[in-house]
C-alpha positions in Angstrom: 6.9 -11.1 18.8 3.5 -10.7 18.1 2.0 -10.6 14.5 -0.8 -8.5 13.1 -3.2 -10.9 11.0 -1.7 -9.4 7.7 1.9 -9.9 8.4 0.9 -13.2 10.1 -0.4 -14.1 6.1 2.5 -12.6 5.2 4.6 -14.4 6.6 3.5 -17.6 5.5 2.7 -17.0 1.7 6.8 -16.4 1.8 7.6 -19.6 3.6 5.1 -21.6 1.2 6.8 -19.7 -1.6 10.0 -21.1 -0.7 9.6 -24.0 0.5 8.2 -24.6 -3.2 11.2 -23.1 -4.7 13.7 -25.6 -2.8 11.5 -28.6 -3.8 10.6 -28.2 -7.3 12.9 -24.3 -8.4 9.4 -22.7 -9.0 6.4 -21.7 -6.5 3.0 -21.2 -7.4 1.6 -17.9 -7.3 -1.5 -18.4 -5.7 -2.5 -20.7 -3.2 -4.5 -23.4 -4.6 -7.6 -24.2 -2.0 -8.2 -28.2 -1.3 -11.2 -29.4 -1.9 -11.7 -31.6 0.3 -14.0 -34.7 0.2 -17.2 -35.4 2.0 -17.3 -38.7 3.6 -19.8 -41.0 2.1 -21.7 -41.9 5.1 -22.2 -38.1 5.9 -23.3 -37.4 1.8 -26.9 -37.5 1.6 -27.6 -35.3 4.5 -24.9 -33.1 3.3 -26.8 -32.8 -0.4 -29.9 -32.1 1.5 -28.7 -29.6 3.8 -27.2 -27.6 0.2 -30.8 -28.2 -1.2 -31.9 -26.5 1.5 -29.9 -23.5 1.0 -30.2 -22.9 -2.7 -34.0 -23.0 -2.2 -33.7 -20.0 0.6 -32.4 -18.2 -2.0 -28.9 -17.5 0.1 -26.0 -16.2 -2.2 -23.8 -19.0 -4.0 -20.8 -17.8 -1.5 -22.7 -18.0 1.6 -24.0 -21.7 0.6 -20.1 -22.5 -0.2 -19.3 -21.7 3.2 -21.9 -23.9 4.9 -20.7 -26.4 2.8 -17.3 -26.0 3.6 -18.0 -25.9 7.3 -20.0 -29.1 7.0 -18.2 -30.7 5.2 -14.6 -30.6 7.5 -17.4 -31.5 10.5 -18.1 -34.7 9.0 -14.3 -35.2 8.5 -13.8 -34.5 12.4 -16.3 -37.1 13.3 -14.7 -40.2 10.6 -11.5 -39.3 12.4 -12.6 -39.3 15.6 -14.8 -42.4 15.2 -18.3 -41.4 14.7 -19.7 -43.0 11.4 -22.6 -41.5 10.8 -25.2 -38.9 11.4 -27.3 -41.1 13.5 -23.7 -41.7 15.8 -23.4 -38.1 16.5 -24.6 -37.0 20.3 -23.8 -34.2 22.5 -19.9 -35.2 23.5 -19.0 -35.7 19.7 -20.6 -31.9 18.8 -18.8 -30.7 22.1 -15.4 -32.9 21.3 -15.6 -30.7 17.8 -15.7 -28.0 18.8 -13.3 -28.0 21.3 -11.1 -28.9 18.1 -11.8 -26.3 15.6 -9.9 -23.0 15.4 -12.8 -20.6 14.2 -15.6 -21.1 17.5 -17.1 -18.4 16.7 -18.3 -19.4 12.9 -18.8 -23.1 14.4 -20.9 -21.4 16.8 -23.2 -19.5 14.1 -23.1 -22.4 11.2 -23.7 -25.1 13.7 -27.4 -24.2 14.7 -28.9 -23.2 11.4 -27.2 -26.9 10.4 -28.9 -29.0 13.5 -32.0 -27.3 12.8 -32.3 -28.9 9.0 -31.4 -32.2 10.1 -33.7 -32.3 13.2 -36.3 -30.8 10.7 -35.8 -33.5 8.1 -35.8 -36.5 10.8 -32.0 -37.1 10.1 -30.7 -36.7 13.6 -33.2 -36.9 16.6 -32.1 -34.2 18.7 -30.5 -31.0 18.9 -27.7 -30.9 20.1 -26.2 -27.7 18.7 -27.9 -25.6 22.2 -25.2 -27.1 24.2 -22.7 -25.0 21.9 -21.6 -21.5 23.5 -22.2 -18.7 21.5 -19.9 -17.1 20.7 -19.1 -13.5 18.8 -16.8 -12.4 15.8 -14.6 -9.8 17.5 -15.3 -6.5 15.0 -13.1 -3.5 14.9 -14.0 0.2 14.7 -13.8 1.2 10.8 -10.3 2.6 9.8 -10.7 6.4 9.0 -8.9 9.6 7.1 -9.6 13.0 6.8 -9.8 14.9 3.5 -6.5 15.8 3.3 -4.9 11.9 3.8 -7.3 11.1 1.3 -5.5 13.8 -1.5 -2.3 12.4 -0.2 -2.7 8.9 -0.7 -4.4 10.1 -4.3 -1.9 12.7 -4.8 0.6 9.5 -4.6 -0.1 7.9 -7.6 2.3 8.7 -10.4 0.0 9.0 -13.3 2.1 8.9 -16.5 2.6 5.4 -16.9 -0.3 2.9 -17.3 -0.1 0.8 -13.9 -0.4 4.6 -12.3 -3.5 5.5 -14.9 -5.5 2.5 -13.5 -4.6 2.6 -10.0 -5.8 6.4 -9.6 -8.9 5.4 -11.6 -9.5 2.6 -9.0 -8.8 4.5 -5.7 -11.2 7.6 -7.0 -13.5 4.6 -7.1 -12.8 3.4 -3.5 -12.9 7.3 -2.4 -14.9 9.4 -3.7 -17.9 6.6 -4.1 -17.0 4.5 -1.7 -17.3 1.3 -3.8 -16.1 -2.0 -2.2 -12.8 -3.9 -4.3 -15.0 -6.5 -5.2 -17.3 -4.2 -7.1 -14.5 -2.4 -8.8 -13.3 -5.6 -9.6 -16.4 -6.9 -11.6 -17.4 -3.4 -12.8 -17.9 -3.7 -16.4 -18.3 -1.4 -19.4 -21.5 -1.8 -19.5 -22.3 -0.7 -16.1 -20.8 2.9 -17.1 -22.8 5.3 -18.8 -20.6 8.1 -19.6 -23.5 9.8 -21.2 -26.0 10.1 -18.6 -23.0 10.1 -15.9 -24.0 7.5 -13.9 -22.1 4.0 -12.7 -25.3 1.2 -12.1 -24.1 -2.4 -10.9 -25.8 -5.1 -8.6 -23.4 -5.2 -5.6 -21.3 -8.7 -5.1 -21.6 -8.7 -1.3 -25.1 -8.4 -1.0 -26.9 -8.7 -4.4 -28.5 -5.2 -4.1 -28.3 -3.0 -7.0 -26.5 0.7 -6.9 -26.9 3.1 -8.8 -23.8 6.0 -8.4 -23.2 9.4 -10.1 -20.8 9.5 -12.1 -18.5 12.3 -10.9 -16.6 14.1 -13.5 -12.7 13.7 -12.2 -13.5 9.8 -12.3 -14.9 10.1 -15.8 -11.8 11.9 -17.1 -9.8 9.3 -15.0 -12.0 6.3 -16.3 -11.3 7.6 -19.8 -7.7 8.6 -19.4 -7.1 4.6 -18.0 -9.2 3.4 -21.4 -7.9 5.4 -24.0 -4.6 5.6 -22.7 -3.3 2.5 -20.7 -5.7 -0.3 -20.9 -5.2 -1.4 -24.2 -7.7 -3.5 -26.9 -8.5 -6.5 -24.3 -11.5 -7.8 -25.3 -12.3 -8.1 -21.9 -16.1 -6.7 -20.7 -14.1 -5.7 -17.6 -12.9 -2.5 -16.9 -9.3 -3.0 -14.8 -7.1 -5.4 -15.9 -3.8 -6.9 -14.4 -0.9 -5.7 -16.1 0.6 -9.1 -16.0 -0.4 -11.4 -18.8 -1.8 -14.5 -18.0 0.9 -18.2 -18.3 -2.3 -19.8 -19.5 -3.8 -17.9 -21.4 -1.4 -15.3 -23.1 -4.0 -12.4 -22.1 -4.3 -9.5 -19.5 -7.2 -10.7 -16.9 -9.4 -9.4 -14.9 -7.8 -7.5 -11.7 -9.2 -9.4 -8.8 -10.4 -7.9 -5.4 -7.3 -8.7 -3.7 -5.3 -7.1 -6.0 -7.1 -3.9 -5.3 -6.8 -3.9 -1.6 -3.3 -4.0 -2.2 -3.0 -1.3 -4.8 -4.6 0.6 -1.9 -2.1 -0.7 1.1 0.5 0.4 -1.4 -0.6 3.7 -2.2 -1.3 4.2 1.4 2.2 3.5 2.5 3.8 5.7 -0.6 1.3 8.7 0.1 3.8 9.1 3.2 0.6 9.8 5.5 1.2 8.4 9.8 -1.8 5.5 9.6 -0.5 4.0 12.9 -3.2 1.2 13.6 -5.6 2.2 11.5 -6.2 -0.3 8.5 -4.8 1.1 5.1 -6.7 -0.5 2.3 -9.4 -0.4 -0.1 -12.2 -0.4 2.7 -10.4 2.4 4.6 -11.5 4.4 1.5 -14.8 3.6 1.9 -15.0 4.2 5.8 -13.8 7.2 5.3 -16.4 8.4 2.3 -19.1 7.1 4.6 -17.5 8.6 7.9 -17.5 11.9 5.9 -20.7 12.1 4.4 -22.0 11.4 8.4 -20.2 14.3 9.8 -21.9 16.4 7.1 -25.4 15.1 7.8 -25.8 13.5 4.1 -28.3 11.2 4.2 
């Protein structure tokens, strides 16, 4: 049987779940990432290549996944015999990435890393023009009409305090459009309730946005606040309603926990979404889709 992405991710968070439990009688919540070790010989060109980065001013995320990248390169080569830089030609590039699961970002971070080191005299020549290139597969947006929208709003059961939140979070998503990891990060002081305006630098792309401040999300906003939040000292706005083992206190909601407030509401709103993605970016998709159809600028 064949498995979408999601329920592929599924899937496996419940096997590592309990194959935890039958070892130990407990599971870890989250998967915790490995960080995985350069190796020594591959270091120095590894630090400069980061340098590089930082000083093109790319985003701290978009440097971690060069270094990621790079880093499990270097570990292909030590296993497959190639000690160093200066060892690396054409068959042990091509031998790579015949290995690695992801061509397509091997494809993109490969060039942009033979370039530096050809630049900098650490490898003689470029090898990464023999790599195919090759493209992310992207689907067509996910999008509702206005009156999915009210249902999956219309959902949301809003005298309790988990309900409160979530409506505050998918009028977010909906009728601004904002992405789950700007709800996520959106603190009190990027909320002016007098002026009616919502101003935040966005987390994807480091642009600032500046929203109005529309007034069924300020009631909802203040409804969440006053009513359900609680005194966390928090400067963010949505917090989990599951206190924290180490810390005795109610975090931050993080953009995964968004996305699947939205799936949830999606699936409860009783709408037919088919194919179509149901999550905090089918929100946004939609807004945008909307405002086209309407010729908003």
């Amino acid at each position: 049987m064949y498995l979408k992405k999601a329920g592929y991710q599924h899937q496996r968070l419940i096997i590592r779940r309990f194959n935890e439990y039958l070892d130990n009688g407990k599971y870890s919540y989250t998967y915790l990432r490995v960080n995985y070790e350069c190796p020594e010989p591959f270091k120095k060109g590894l630090e400069q290549y980061l340098k590089s980065l930082e000083r093109a001013n790319l985003r701290q995320c978009t440097i971690d996944k060069y270094r990621v990248f790079t880093i499990k390169l270097c570990r292909d080569f030590t296993k497959n015999g190639i000690e160093s830089w200066d060892a690396v030609d054409a068959k042990a590039l091509l031998g790579a990435f015949d290995r690695v699961t992801s061509k397509a970002q091997f494809s993109a971070c490969i060039r942009k890393l033979f370039a530096f080191l050809v630049k900098e005299g650490i490898v003689k020549y470029n090898y990464a023009g023999i790599v195919p290139h090759m493209q992310y597969w992207k689907r067509i947006p996910s999008v509702y009409n206005s009156e999915e929208i009210e249902a999956i709003l219309g959902s949301v059961d809003r005298s309790n305090e988990v309900g409160k939140r979530n409506y505050a979070i998918l009028l977010l998503a909906a009728r601004l459009g904002m992405r789950s990891s700007d709800i996520s990060f959106l603190r009190f002081e990027n909320v002016d309730f007098v002026k009616a305006m919502i101003e935040f630098k966005q987390r994807k792309t480091g642009v600032a946005n500046q929203l109005t401040l529309l007034p069924e999300i300020a009631e909802a906003l203040h409804d969440y606040i006053n009513n359900a939040r609680g005194d966390s000292v928090e400067p963010y706005i949505f917090l989990t309603c599951r206190k924290s083992l180490r810390k005795s206190v109610l975090p931050k909601l993080s953009s995964g926990a968004i996305c699947r407030i939205a799936a949830k509401h999606f699936r409860q709103s009783g709408i037919d979404f088919g194919d179509r993605h149901h999550g905090a970016h089918a929100l946004r998709a939609s807004l945008a889709s909307g405002l086209v159809a309407e010729n908003v600028p």
